[in-house]
N, C-alpha and C positions, 0 to 999 in steps of 0.2 A: 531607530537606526540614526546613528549621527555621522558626522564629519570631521576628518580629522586633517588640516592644512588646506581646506577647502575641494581636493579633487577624491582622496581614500576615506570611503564608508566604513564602518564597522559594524561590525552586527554580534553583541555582547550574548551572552547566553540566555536573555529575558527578549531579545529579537523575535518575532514572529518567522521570518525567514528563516532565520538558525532553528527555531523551533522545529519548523515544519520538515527543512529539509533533513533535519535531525529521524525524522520519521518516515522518509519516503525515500530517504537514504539506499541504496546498496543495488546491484543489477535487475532481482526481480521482483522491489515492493511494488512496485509501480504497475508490472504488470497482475501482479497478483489481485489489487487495485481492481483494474481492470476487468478482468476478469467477473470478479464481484460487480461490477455495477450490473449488470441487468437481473442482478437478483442470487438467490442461494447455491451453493454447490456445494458437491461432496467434494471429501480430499481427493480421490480419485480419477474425478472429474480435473479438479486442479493440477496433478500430476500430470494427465493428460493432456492438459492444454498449454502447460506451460514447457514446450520442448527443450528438454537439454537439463532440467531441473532436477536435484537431487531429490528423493523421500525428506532425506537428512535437511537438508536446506529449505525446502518448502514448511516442512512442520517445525523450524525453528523460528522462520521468516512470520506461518500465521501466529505462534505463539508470541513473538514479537507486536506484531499490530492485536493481538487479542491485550495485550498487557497494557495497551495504550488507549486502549477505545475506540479502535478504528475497527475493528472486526470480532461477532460474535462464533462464538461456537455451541451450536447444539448438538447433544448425545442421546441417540433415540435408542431407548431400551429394549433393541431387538438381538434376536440371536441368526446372522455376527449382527454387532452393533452398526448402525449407521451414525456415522456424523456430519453435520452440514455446518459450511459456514457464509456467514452473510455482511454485510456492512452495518455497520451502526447508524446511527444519523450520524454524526460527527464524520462519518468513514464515506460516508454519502455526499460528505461536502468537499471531499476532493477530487468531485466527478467533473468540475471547473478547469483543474489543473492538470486532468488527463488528459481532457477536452483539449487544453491550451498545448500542452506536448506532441498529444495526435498532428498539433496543426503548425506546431512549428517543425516538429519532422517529417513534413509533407516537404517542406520548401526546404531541405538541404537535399543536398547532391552528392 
């Protein structure tokens, strides 16, 4: 990240910042995120808890962080099938920044 007239940052597309928010991006990655961190869940569980959320929108959203490395998908060879998904390590390393969101929208009003 640099400086440009010494007070405007930029943050070019090899930013870490740009990176990130590039991927946490949109209304519900973040809870999605969330959700995942204490561990596995079926899509239906995630529908569930995510109130207000499309089918359409949730299974574009994990296929989005599945494509990135933040989130795996297992397909258990049952009849119906179950599928679960979980965080990756890398998906596990934005349990910081959840962390730090929880606690800064504690303190707005």
């Amino acid at each position: 990240m640099g400086t440009k007239g010494g007070n405007e940052s930029s943050c070019d597309d090899g930013c870490p910042v740009r990176r990130t928010a590039q991927i946490i991006d949109g209304k519900w990655t973040t809870q999605i995120v969330r959700d995942l961190l204490p561990g596995k869940r079926r899509y239906s569980e995630l529908l569930q808890s995510l109130s207000g959320i499309s089918p359409k929108i949730l299974a574009a959203r994990l296929k989005f962080l599945e494509s990135h490395g933040i989130v795996s998908k297992t397909i258990y060879p049952e009849i119906p099938p179950r599928t679960e998904y979980k965080l990756t390590k890398l998906g596990r390393k934005l349990q910081g920044v959840i962390a730090a969101m929880a606690e800064f929208g504690t303190r707005l009003k």
